[in-house]
N, C-alpha and C positions, 0 to 999 in steps of 0.2 A: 546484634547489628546496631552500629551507632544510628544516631538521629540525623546526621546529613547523609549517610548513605540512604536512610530510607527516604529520606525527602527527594533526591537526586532519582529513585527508582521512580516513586510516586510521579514524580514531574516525567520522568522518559516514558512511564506507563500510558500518562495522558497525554504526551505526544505521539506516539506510536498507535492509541486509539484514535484519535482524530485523522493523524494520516491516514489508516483507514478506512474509516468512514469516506471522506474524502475521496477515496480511491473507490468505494463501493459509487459512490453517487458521480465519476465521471467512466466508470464501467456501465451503468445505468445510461447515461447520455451515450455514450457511444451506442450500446445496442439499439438505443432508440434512431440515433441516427442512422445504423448499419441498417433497420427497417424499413427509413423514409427512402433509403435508395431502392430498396428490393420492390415496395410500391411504387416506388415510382415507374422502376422496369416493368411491373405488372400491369400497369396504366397502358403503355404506349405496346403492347402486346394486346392490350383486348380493345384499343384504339385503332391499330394495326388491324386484326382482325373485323372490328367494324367496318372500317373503309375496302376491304375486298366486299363485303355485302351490300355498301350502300356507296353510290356513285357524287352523293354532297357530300359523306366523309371522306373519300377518297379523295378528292379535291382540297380538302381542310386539316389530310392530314401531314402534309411538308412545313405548315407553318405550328401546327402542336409538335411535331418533333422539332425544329429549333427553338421553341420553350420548353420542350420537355429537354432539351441538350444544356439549354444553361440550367434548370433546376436540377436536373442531376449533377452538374457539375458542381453547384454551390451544397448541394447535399456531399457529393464527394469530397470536397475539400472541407468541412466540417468533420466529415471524420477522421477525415490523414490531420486537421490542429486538434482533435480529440484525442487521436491514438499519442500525438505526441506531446500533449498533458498527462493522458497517462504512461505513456514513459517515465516522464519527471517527476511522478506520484510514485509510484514503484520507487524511483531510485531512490528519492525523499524518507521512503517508508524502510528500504532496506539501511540505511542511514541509523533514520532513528532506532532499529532493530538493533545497529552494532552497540551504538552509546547507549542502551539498556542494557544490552549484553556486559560492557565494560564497565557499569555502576554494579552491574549485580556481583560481577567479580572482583572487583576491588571491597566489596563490599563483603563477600565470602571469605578472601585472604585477609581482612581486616579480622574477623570473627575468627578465623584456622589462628591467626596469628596471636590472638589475646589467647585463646585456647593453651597454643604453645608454650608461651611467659606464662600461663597461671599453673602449667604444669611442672616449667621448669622450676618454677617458687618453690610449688608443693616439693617439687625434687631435693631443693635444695635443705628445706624444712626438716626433711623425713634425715637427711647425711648431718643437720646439726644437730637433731636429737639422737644422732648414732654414737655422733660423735664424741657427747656430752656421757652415751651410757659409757665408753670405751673408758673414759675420763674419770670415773666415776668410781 
């Protein structure tokens, strides 16, 4: 393998790891955010259920659900611009996936292809010294 095909793999290698990574760590954020929703639904269920037991919670608790309505909503919309970074992480990664795939293959047919011309040489080598014995 020449020295710019491996350098062209080397560099797609350490793109292709960082995308990655990248996509580990906004997979990471999103379950965390997919979390803060489910606590938060968890909150205003035993909020809920407090105020059937005590008559100041009940009273207190129309205005925790319209705070609890906007912070679940800003938690829900963090994750629908999360899930659609990691779309574009994916796409990014399958990207880079291809352009490794097409250094490694240019890089294979470059190596099949010297193989061939070192063969056809030898080929040729072996019919001039046939031809020299015929001659001969």
């Amino acid at each position: 393998m020449t020295a710019w095909a491996q350098s062209l793999i080397r560099i797609s290698n350490y793109e292709v790891e960082t995308l990655q990574k990248r996509l580990a760590e906004i997979t990471a954020r999103r379950a965390s955010a997919e979390m803060r929703v489910a606590v938060l639904d968890a909150e205003v269920e035993i909020e809920r259920e407090r105020a059937r037991d005590d008559a100041e919670a009940r009273m207190l608790l129309d205005a925790y659900v319209c705070g609890w309505k906007v912070r679940k909503a800003v938690a829900e919309t963090t994750v629908a611009e999360i899930d659609a970074e990691e779309a574009g992480a994916r796409d990014a990664l399958t990207g880079a996936f291809e352009e490794l795939k097409k250094f490694e293959h240019v890089a294979e047919t470059t190596r099949l292809n010297a193989l061939v011309a070192a063969a056809k040489r030898e080929t040729a080598r072996f019919d001039e010294l046939g031809l020299r014995r015929r001659a001969s």
